[in-house]
C-alpha positions in Angstrom: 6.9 -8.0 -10.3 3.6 -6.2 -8.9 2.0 -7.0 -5.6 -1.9 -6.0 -6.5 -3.8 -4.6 -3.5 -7.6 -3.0 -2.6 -8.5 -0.6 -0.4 -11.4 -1.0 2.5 -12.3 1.6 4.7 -10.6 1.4 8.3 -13.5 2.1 10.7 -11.4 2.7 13.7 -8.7 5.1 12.3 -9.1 8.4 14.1 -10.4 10.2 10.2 -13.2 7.8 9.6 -12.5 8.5 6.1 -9.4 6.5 5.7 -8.6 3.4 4.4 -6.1 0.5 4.6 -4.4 -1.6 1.9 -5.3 -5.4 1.6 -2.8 -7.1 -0.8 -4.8 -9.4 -3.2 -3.8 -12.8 -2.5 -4.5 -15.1 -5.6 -4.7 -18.3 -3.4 -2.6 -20.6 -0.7 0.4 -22.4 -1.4 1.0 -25.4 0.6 3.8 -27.6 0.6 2.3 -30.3 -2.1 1.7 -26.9 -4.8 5.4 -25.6 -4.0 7.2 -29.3 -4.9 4.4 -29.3 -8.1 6.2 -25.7 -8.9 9.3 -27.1 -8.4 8.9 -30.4 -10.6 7.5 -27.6 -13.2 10.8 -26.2 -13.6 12.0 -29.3 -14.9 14.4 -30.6 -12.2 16.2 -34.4 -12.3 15.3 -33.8 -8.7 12.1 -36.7 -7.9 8.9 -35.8 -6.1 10.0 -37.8 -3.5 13.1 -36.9 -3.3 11.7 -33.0 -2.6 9.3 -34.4 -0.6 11.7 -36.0 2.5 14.0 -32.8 2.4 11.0 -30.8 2.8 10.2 -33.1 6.5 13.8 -33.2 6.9 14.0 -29.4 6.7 10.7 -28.9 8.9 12.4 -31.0 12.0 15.4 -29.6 12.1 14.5 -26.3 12.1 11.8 -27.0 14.8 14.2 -29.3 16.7 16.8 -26.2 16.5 14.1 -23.5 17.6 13.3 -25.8 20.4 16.8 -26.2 22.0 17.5 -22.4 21.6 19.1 -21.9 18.1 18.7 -19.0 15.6 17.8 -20.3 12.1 19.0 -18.4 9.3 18.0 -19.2 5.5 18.2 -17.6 2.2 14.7 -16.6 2.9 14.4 -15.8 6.6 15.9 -16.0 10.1 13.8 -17.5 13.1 14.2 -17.0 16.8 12.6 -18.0 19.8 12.1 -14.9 22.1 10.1 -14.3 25.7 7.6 -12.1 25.7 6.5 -10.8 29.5 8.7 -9.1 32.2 10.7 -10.2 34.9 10.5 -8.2 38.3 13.8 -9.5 40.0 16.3 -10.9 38.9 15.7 -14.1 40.7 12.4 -14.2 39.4 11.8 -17.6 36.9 9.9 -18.3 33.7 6.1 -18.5 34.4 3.8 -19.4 32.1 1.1 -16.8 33.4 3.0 -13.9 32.7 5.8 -15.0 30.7 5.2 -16.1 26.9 7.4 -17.8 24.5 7.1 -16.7 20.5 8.5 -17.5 17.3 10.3 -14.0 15.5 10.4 -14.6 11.9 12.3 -11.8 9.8 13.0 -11.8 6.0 16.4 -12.1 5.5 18.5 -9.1 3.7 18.4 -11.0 0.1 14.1 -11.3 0.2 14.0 -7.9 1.2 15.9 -6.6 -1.5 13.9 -8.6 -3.9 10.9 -7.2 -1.9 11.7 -3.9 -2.7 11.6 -4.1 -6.4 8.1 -5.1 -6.1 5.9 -2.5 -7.8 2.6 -2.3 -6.1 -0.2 -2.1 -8.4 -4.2 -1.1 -6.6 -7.0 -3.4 -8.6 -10.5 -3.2 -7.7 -12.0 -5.3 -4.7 -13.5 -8.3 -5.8 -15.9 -8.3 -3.0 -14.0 -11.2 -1.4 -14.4 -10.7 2.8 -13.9 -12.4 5.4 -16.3 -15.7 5.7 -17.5 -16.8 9.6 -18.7 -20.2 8.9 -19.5 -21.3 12.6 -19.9 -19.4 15.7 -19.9 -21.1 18.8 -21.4 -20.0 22.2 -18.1 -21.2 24.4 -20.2 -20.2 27.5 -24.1 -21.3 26.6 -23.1 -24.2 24.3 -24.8 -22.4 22.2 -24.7 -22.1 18.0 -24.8 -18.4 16.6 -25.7 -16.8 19.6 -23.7 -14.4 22.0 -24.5 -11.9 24.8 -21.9 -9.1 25.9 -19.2 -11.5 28.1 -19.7 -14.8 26.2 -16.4 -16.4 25.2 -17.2 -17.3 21.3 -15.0 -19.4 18.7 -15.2 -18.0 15.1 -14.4 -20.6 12.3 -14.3 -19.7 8.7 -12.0 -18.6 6.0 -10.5 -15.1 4.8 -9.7 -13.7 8.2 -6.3 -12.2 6.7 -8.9 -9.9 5.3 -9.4 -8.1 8.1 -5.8 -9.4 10.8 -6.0 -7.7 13.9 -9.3 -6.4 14.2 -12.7 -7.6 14.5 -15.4 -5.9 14.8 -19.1 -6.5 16.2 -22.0 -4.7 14.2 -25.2 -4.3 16.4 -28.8 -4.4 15.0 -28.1 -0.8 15.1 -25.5 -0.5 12.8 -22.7 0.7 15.8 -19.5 -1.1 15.6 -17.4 -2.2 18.4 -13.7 -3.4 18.4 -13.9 -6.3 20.1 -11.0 -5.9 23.5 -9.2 -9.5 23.0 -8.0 -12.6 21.4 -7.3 -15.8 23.5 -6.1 -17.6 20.5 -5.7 -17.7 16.6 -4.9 -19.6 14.0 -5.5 -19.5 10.0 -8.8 -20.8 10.1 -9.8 -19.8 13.4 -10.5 -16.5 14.8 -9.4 -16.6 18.6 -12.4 -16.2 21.4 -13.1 -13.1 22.6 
């Protein structure tokens, strides 16, 4: 197997001439296209059937993660972990320091199968990240922003560029933007 991958330049590295590796995703597979994949293999197994141990997988793993459990699958392990630190011992969970994440981790058999992957560069098809709506959190205001505004950035590709986003002046200067309150797949966090 190959991964393919692009290179775009990485503005913020200390040599302004280097450049990062974006592996070429083909598309998104949801749930719906990896039961269609599995039908295609020519199982006795019914749609339906795939379909209910599919929900019946996703609660119990959630319901697990919730009361504390590690999950561990062919594919990965999950854990709940807190992020934040305590000054005392004494000292309880609080929600304004103290954070509670989700640690996934391929398990030993994908990384194996991970490491035979042969990664192979292709040229950029000029695909980049797409900002489709940029609210004004602070003005109500559409496509407009002023140093200190809290903006919400909706739009697609934003894998292309995880981690960073930067703001280009009229002037051509870039600036890393400092934070990220929130983010999701289709929604870059304010900032």
């Amino acid at each position: 197997m190959s991964l393919k991958y692009y290179l775009i330049p990485f503005p913020l590295a200390k040599d302004k001439k280097s450049f990062r590796a974006v592996p070429k995703h083909e598309r998104s597979l949801g749930t719906e296209d990896l039961i269609n994949r599995m039908l295609d293999r020519g199982t006795s197994v019914t749609k339906v059937d795939i379909k209910a141990v599919f929900e019946l997988l996703n609660q119990v793993v959630t319901q697990e993660l919730l009361h504390g459990n590690r999950i561990q699958t062919p594919l990965f392990s999950a854990q709940l972990r807190i992020e934040g630190t305590f000054n005392e011992p004494a000292e309880l969970f609080d929600s304004n320091k103290h954070k509670i994440h989700v640690s996934l981790t391929a398990s030993p058999a994908l990384e194996r199968q991970i490491k035979e992957i042969r990664p192979q560069r292709c040229k950029n098809t000029g695909q980049h990240a797409l900002i489709q709506m940029c609210t004004n959190l602070c003005r109500n205001l559409i496509h407009q922003a002023q140093p200190g505004d809290i903006l919400e950035i909706k739009g697609q590709y934003f894998y292309l560029m995880p981690k960073i986003l930067l703001k280009v002046s009229t002037s051509k200067t870039r600036q890393a933007i400092p934070s990220w309150i929130k983010s999701s797949p289709s929604n870059l966090p304010p900032f």
